[in-house]
N, C-alpha and C positions, 0 to 999 in steps of 0.2 A: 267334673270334666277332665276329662284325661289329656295328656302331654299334646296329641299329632290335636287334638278338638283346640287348645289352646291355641296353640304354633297357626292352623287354620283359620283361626277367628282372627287372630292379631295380623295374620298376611291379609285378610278381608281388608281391615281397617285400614292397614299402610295404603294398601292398592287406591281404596276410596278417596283416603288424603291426597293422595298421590295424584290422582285424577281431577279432585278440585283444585287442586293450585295448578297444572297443566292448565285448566280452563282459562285463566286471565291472559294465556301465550295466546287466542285463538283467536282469530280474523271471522268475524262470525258473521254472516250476509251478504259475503261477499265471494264468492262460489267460481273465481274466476283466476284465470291468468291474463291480466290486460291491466298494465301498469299505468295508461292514460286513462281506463274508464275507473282507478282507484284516484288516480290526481283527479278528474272529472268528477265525481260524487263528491269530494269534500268539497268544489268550486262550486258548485250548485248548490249547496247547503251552505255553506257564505253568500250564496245571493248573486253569484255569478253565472247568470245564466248562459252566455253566447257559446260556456265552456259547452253546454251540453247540446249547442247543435253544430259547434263545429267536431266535437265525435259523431254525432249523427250524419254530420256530412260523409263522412271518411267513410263512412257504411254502406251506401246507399244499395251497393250490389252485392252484400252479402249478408244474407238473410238472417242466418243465426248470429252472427255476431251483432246484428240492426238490432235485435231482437233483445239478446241478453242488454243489450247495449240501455236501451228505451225503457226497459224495465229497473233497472240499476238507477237511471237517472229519475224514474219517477220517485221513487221510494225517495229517491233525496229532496225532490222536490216538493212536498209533500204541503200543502199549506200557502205554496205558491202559484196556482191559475190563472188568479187573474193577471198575476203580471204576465204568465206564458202567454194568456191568448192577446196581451198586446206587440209582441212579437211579430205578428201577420201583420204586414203592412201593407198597403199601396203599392210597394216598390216590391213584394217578393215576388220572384218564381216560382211556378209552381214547385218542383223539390223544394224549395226553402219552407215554403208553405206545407206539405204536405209533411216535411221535417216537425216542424210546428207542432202542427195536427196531432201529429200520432207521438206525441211528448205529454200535449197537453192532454186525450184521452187516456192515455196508459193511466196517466198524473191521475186524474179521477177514480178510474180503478182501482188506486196505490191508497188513496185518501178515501176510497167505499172501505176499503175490506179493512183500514185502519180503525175507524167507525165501528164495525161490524166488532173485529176479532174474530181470533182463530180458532174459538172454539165451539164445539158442535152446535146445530139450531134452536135445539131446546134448552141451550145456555145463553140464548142470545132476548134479551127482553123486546118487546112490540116497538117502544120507540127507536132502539137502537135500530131496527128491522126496518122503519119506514124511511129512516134518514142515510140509513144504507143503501135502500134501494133508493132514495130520489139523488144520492149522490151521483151510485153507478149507472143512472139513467141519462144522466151529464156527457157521458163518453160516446155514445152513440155517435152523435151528432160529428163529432171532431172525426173519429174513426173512420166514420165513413166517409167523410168527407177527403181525409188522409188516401185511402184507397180508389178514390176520384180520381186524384192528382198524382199519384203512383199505381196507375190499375197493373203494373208485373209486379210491385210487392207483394210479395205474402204476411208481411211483417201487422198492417192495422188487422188483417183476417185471424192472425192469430191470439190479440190482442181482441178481439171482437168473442173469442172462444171464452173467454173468463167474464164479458160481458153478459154474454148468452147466460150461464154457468149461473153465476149470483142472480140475474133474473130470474131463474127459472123459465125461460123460453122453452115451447114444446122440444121434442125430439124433432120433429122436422125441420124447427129453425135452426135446432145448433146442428142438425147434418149438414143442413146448406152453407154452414161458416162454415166446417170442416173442409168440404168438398171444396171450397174458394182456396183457400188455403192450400188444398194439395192441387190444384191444376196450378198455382205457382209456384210450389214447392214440393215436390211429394217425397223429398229425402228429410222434410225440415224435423227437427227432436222437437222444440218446442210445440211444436201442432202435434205430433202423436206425445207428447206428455201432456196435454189439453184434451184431447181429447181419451186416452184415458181414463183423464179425470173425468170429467163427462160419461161416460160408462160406467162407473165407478159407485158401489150400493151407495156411496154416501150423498151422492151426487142423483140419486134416483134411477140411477141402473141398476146392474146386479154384478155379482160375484162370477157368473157365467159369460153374461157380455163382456166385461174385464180379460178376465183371463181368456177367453176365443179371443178376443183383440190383441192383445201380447204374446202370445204365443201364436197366432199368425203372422204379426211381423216380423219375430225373430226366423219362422221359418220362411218369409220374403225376403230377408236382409240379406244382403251376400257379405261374405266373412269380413271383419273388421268396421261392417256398421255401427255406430252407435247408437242405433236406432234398435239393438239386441237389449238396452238395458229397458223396455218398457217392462221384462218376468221380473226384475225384480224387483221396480217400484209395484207392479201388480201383487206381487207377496206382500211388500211392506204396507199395501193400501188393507188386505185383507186384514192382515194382522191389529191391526189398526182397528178395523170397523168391528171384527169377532170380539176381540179384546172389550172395545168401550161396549157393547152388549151385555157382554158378561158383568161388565163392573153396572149397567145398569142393572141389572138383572139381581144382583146382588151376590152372584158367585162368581166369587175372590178366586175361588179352588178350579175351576172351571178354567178361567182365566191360567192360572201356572200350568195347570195342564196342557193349556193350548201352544205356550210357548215353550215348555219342554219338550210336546213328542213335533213340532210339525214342520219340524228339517230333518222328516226321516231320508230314506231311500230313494224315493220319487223326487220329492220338492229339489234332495241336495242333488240328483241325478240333472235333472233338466237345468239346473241353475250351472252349474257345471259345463255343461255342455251348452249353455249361452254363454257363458265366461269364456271359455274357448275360443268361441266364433266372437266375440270382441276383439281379442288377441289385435295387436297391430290397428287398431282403432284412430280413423285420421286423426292427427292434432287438430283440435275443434275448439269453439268455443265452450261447450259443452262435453270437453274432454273432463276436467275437475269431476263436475256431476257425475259421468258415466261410471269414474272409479270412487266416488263415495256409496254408490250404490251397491256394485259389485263388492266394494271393498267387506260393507256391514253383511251382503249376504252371504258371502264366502267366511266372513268369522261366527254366521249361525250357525253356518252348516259344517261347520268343527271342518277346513281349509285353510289351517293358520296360516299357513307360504303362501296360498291365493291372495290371505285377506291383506297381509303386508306387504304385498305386492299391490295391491293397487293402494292402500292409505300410504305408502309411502310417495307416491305421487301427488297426494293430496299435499303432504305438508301442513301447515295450521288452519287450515281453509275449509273446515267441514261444509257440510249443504245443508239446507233444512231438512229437506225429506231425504234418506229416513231417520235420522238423528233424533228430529226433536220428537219422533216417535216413542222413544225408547229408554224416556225421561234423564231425569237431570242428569249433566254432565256426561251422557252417553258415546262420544266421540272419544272425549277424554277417556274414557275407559275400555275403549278399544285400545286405544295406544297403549296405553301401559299392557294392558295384556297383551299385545304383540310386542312388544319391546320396542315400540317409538318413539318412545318419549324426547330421544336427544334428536327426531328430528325437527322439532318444533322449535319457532323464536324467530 
């Protein structure tokens, strides 16, 4: 092995090391800037519950923040139902109530797909599958009811999208949740990242309805939508589903292939030109997510100044999708190759 093979193998390895000890700096699940819903998830996970509907209160009239908001607290909540649906009392309001409602439904979905796990169907055994679905079967009832008592939320309708989703409900039920969903909200992230997924080959759509979905919206958004990041969760969904094919399929080689050539010309072209039209992108609750996304597609597509531009927005706060796509320690090893490292801690 010659000098520059050497000097290259051992810059591998530093980088790698390098990356794994970055990894303990990372805020991981927590995809947010909202310093009471970070005090609020550790108070719910202590057993304090009132923490999590007085942020629900503070929410009520705004949708994505209700939203990230209800799904943070479920996940904390996670093991705890029955105490949430003794919360409804005699004496609430309906908002207090419907506050409730749409905690304790999320809360079910949070503890289905806890059950389930996040890995593909045909990793998932018969029992895990029946006690999955009779969990997420639980949430219906609250959801709806949540959306009774708040019929201008959009927040249980989109929450009802992940419901649909794990059922398996035909195409026409989960259009109907959609459609509920945008006559309340038709600017909201969370319902087009839902539905999406819902489109989505893994999800029993396809690769064609996916991408005509995201690349319609990005050409509806008007500039600084964040609603332009559905091309490149729709890249990272494909890559994704083509990838775990191949490895079923048993070509390894197929696989490298796919993730070396397929941020040629085109993909890096239109991805580019939705980075763009982000530009100036409102401060949202889901501003974090729009630049983790943009951030991983602009360092596929050889954009080092795009992709450091937006991960340095990020800070230690990576998202799931797309990260945990793109195996271990994958965030971390963005940073180091952009040279972020010092802004994490």
């Amino acid at each position: 092995m010659d000098s520059l093979a050497v000097m290259g193998l051992f810059g591998r390895r530093k980088a790698r090391a390098e990356a794994a000890a970055l990894t303990s700096a990372l805020v991981l699940d927590r995809c947010w800037d909202d310093i009471a819903l970070d005090f609020g998830v550790d108070a719910v996970r202590e057993g304090h519950r009132k923490a999590a509907l007085a942020l629900l209160r503070e929410c009520r009239d705004d949708h994505e923040l209700r939203t990230q908001r209800v799904r943070a607290l479920a996940e904390a909540a996670s093991g705890q139902t029955a105490e949430i649906k003794e919360l409804v009392t005699e004496d609430s309001g309906p908002a207090e109530a419907a506050d409730v409602l749409l905690w304790l439904g999320s809360t079910l979905i949070a503890e289905a797909w806890q059950i389930r796990g996040g890995g593909w169907a045909r990793t998932v055994g018969d029992d895990r599958f029946t006690l999955f679905r009779s969990r997420l079967r639980e949430a219906r009832d609250p959801l709806m009811a949540a959306a009774r008592l708040a019929p201008a939320d959009a927040t249980p309708w989109v929450e009802l999208q992940r419901y649909a989703r794990g059922m398996r409900l035909d195409r026409a039920q989960r259009d109907m949740v959609w459609v509920e969903a945008m006559q309340r909200c038709p600017t909201s992230y969370p319902a087009h990242a839902g539905r999406l997924q819902t489109l989505a080959a893994k999800w029993g759509g396809s690769h064609d309805d996916m991408f005509g979905f995201a690349r319609d919206t990005v050409a509806k958004s008007p500039p600084g939508s964040p609603l332009v990041a559905m091309l490149p969760t729709a890249h990272a969904e494909y890559l994704l589903k083509e990838g775990d094919r191949f490895v079923a399929e048993g070509s390894a080689w197929s696989y490298v292939r796919l993730n070396a050539r397929y941020f040629g010309p085109t993909v890096r072209g239109e991805l580019i030109e939705a980075d763009d039209k982000s530009r100036g992108t409102r401060a949202g609750s889901y501003a974090m997510e729009i630049h983790n996304l943009f951030g991983w597609a602009m360092l596929e597509s050889g954009e080092d100044t795009r992709a450091r531009w937006h991960l340095a927005q990020v800070g230690n706060r990576p998202s799931t999708l797309p990260w945990a796509y793109n195996g271990e320690h994958a965030f971390a090893r963005a940073l180091v190759r952009l040279g972020l490292t010092g802004e994490q801690g």
